[in-house]
C-alpha positions in Angstrom: 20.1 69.2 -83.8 23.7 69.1 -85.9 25.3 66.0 -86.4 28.2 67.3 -84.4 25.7 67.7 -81.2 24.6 64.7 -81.8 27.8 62.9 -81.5 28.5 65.0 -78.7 25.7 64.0 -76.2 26.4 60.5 -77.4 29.9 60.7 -76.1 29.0 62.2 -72.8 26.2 59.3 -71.9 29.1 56.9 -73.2 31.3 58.3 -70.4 28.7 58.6 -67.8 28.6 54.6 -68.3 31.9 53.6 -67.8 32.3 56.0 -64.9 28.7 54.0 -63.6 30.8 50.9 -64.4 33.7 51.7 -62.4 32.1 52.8 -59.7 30.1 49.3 -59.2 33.4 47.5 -59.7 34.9 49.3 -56.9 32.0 49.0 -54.7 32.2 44.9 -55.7 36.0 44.6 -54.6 35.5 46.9 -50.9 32.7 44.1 -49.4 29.8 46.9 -49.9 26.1 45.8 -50.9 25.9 46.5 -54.4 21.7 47.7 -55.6 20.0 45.8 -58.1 16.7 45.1 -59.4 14.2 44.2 -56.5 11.9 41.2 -57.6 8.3 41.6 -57.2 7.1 42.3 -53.7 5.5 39.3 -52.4 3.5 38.5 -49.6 5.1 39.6 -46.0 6.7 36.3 -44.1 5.2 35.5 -41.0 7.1 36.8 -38.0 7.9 33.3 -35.6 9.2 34.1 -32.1 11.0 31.8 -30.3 9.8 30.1 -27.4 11.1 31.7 -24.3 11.3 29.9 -21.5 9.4 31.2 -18.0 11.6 33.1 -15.8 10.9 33.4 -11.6 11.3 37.1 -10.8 15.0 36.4 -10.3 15.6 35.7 -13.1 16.0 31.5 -12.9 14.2 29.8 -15.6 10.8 28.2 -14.0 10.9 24.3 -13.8 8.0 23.0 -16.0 4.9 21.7 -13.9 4.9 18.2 -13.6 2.9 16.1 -15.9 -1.0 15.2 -14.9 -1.4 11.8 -13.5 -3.0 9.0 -15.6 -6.5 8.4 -13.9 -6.6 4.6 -12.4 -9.4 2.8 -13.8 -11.4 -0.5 -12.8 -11.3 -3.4 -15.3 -14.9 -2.3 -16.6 -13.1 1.4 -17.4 -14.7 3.4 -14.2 -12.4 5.6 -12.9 -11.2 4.4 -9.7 -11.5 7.6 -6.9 -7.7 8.2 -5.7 -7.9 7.0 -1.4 -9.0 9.8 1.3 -6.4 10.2 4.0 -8.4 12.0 7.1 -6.6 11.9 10.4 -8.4 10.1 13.3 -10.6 12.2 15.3 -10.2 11.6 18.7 -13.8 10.5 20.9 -15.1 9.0 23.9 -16.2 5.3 24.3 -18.2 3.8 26.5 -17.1 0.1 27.5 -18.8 -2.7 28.9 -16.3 -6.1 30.0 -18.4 -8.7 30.8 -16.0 -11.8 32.4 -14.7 -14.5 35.2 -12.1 -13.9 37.9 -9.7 -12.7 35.1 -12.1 -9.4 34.8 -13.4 -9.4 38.1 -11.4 -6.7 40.6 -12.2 -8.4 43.2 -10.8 -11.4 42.5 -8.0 -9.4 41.7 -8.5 -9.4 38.2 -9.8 -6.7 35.7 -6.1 -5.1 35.5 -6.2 -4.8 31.5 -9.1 -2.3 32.3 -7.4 0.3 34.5 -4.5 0.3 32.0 -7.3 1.5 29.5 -8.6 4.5 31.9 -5.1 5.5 32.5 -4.6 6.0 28.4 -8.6 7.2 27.7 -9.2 9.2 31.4 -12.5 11.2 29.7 -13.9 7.5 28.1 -15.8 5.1 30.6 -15.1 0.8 31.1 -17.5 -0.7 33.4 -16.5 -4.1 35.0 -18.9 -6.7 34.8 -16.7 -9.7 35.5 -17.6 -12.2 37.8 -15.5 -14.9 39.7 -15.6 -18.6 39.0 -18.2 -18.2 35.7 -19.2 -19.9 33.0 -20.0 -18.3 29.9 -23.5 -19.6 30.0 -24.0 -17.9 33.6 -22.6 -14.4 32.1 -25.1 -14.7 29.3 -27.8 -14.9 31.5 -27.1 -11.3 33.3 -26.1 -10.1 30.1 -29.0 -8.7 29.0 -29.6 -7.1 32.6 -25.8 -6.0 32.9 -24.9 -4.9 29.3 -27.6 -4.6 27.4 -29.4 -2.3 29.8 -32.5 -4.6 29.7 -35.3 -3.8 33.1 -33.0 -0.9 34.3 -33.3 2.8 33.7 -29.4 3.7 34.8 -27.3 1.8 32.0 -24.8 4.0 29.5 -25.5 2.9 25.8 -22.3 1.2 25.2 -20.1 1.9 22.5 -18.4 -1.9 22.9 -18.5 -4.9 24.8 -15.5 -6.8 25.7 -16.3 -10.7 26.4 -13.4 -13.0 28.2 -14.8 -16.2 29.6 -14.6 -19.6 29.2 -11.8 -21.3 31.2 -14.5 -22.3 33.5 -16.5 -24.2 31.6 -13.4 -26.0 30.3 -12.6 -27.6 33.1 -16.2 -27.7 34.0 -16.7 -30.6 30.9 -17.7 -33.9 33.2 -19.5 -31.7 36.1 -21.7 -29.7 34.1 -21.7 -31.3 30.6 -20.0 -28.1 29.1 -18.7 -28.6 25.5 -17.0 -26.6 22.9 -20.0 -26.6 21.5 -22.1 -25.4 23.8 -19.8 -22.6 25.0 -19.2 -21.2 21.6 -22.9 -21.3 21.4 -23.3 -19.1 24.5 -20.7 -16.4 23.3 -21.8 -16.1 19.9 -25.3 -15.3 21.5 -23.8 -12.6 23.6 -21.8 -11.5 20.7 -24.8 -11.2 18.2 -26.9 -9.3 21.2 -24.4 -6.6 21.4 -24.0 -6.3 18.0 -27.9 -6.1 17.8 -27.9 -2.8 20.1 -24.9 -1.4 17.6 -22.3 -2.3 20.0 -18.8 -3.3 18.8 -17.8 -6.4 20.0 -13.9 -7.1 20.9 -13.7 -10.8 22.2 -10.6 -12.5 23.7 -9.7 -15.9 23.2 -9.1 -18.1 26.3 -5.4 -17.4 28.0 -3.4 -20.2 28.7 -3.7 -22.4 31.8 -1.8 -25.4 31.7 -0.2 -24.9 35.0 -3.5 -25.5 36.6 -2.6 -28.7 37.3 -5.0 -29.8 39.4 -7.7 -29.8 36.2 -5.5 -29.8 33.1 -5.1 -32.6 31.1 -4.6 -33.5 27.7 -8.2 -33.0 26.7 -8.6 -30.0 28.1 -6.2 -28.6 26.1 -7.4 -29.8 23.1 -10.9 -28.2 23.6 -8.9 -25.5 24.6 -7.5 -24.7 21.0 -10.9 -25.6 19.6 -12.8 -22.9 20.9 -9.7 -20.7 20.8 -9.9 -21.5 17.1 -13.5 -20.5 17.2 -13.1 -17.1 18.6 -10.3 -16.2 16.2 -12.5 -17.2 13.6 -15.0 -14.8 14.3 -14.1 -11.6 12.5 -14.4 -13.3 9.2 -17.6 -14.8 10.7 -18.5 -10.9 10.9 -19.5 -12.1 14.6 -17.0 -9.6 16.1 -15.2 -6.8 15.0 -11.6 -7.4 17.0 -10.3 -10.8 18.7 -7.3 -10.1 21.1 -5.7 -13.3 21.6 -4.5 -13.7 25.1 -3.3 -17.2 24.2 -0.4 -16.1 22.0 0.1 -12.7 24.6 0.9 -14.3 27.4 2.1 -17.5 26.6 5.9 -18.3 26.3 7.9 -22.2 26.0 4.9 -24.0 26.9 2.2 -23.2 24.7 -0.3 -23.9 27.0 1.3 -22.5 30.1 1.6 -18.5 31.1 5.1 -16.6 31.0 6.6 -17.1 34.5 6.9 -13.1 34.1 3.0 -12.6 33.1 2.1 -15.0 36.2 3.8 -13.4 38.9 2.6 -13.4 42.2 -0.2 -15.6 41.4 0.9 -19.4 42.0 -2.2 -21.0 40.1 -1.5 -21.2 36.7 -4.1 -19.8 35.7 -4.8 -16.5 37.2 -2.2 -13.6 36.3 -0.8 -10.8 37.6 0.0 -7.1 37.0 2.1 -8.1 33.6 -0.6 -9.9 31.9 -2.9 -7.1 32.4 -1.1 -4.6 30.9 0.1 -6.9 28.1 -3.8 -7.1 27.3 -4.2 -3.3 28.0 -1.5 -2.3 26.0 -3.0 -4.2 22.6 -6.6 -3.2 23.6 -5.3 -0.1 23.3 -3.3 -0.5 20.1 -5.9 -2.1 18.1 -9.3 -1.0 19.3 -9.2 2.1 21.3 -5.9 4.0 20.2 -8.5 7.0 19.3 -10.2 7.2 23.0 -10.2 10.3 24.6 
């Protein structure tokens, strides 16, 4: 090659550059991406997608489930079994009420018991009450009348209900009875029942100050003692419900019944269509709400 090719070719690549030049400059000024050098490829990044929240199939965003509950535990660390609500099923029970004139029907008493068939028609409550008795004279035909013992014909009970006692209150001078020795013959009825798998519901002794004629300061006293007793005897595990027809169907006058609760009887002591169904209505409440 001449030297005037030479200088010739070197002229055209000179021009080629500054065109190249231009061209980059005006590229620079308009915004556009200018092309250089590309380092060395690298690894790829890691593609991270965005958490998206859950969508119901209109659309809404789903609410997050609430968080798991923190297991209760006992203070040794056992896990503590969360409580079993199962709804009451409904059944029959079979009811023995052992008792004085209060319980007997005919002495007019025993009202509290029809309240109960009215409220649990397909359940059964035999009357075993007995007018002008002691608690030591129903103990005696308890095992006959109750317990089913030398008959053939008797239920298996599902509870015994035992109301006695104002008898042998008044009975202290003519036949020696004492708190004592009336507690004594109830909680030998109770724990009989309770040995044939019977519940036993006992109600204390209802108020009969207006008995005049036998009343007296003493009496009352021995009164609230063995009233005292009987209340005493859940905790005692002895019975499984007291009803206390003290409190029921008292008003005022502690020891005397409600005017209301007494009517028509005149005694103070024996009580009428009121009383009963005060005692029916909280049998029914707190023992037998589940009778059929």
């Amino acid at each position: 090659m001449g030297f005037a090719d030479a200088f010739h070719k070197l002229k055209l690549v000179h021009g080629l550059a500054v065109i190249a030049a231009a061209v980059v400059a005006s590229q620079a000024r308009a915004g556009a991406p200018v092309a250089t050098t590309a380092p060395p490829a690298g690894p790829a990044p890691t593609a991270v997608t965005p958490a998206v929240p859950a969508s119901s199939p209109s659309g809404a965003p789903t609410a997050a489930p609430p968080p798991a509950p923190t297991p209760r535990v006992s203070s040794s660390g056992a896990p503590i079994a969360p409580p079993i609500t199962v709804a009451s099923a409904k059944r029959t029970f079979v009811v023995a009420a052992i008792g004085d004139s209060l319980t007997d029907a005919k002495s007019h008493g025993g009202g509290y018991l029809d309240y109960l068939r009215k409220k649990c028609p397909k359940s059964r409550f035999d009357n075993y009450g007995k007018g002008g008795e002691m608690v030591n004279q129903m103990r005696k035909r308890f095992g006959r009348d109750v317990l089913g013992e030398g008959v053939t014909d008797k239920p298996a009970y599902t509870h015994v209900i035992v109301f006695g006692g104002v008898n042998d209150l008044y009975s202290d001078q003519t036949a020696g009875r004492t708190p004592e020795k009336i507690e004594g013959d109830l909680l030998r009825m109770y724990k009989a029942a309770q040995g044939k798998g019977m519940r036993v519901v006992a109600l204390t002794v209802a108020p009969w100050g207006g008995f005049t004629k036998y009343f007296n300061e003493h009496r009352s006293k021995t009164t609230r003692e063995v009233n005292k007793w009987i209340t005493g005897q859940v905790a005692a595990k002895s019975v499984d419900h007291v009803i206390d027809a003290f409190s029921l169907l008292s008003c005022g006058d502690a020891d005397k019944l409600c005017p209301k609760v007494a009517e028509p009887f005149k005694d103070g002591l024996h009580f009428g269509k009121d009383g009963h169904e005060i005692l029916g209505k909280t049998l029914y409440s707190k023992v037998f709400s589940s009778c059929e």
